[in-house]
N, C-alpha and C positions, 0 to 999 in steps of 0.2 A: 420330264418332257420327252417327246418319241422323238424320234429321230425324222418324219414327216416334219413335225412343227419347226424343228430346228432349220429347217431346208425350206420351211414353208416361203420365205421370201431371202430375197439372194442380197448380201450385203453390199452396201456401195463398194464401189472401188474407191480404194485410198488413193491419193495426190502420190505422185511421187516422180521418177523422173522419166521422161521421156524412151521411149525405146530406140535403138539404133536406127530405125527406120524415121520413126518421127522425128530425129536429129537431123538426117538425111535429105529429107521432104524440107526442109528449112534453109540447109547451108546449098543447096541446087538453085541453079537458076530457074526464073518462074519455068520457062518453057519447059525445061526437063523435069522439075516436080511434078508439072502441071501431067505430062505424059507419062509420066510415073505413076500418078493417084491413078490415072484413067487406065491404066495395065493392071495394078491391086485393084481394080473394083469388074473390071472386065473378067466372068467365070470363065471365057473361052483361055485367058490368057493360064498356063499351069506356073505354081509359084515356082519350081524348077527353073522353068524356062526362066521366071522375071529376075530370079538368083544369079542364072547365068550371064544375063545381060548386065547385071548391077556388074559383077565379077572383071566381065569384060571392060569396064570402063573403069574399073580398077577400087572397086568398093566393096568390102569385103565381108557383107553381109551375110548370117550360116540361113541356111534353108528355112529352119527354126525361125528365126528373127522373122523373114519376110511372113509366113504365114501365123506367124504370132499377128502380127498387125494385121494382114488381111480377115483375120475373122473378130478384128477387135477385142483380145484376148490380151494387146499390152495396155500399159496408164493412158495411152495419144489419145484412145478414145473420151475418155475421163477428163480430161485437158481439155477436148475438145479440140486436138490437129491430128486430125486426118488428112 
């Protein structure tokens, strides 16, 4: 088999655990998760910035983590909590 075929369709994503974000998004109260999905989904918002703010309220999420979830690259989407 070529390597086109192989890649021809992309494998589900396996179950597995939550990312530090999608933890996150959970243990917050509604109103701050709730302003939180609407900053990961806002492109104007830079995930720098959204890091910084996690940071300053004392949450210690790396750069990595936050734009892991924002482009749906961890399990949360697969789960279904975004």
């Amino acid at each position: 088999m070529s390597l086109a075929g192989r890649l021809k369709e992309q494998p589900p994503l396996t179950k597995g655990p939550r990312c530090l974000m999608g933890l996150l998004l959970e243990e917050l109260p509604k109103s701050e998760a709730e302003a939180l999905r609407k900053a990961l989904a806002d492109p104007n918002w830079r995930t720098t910035a959204i890091r910084e703010a996690l940071y300053a309220e004392g949450h210690k999420l790396s750069q990595t983590s936050v734009a892991r979830h924002r482009r749906g690259a961890c399990q949360c989407e697969a789960l279904g909590v975004q």
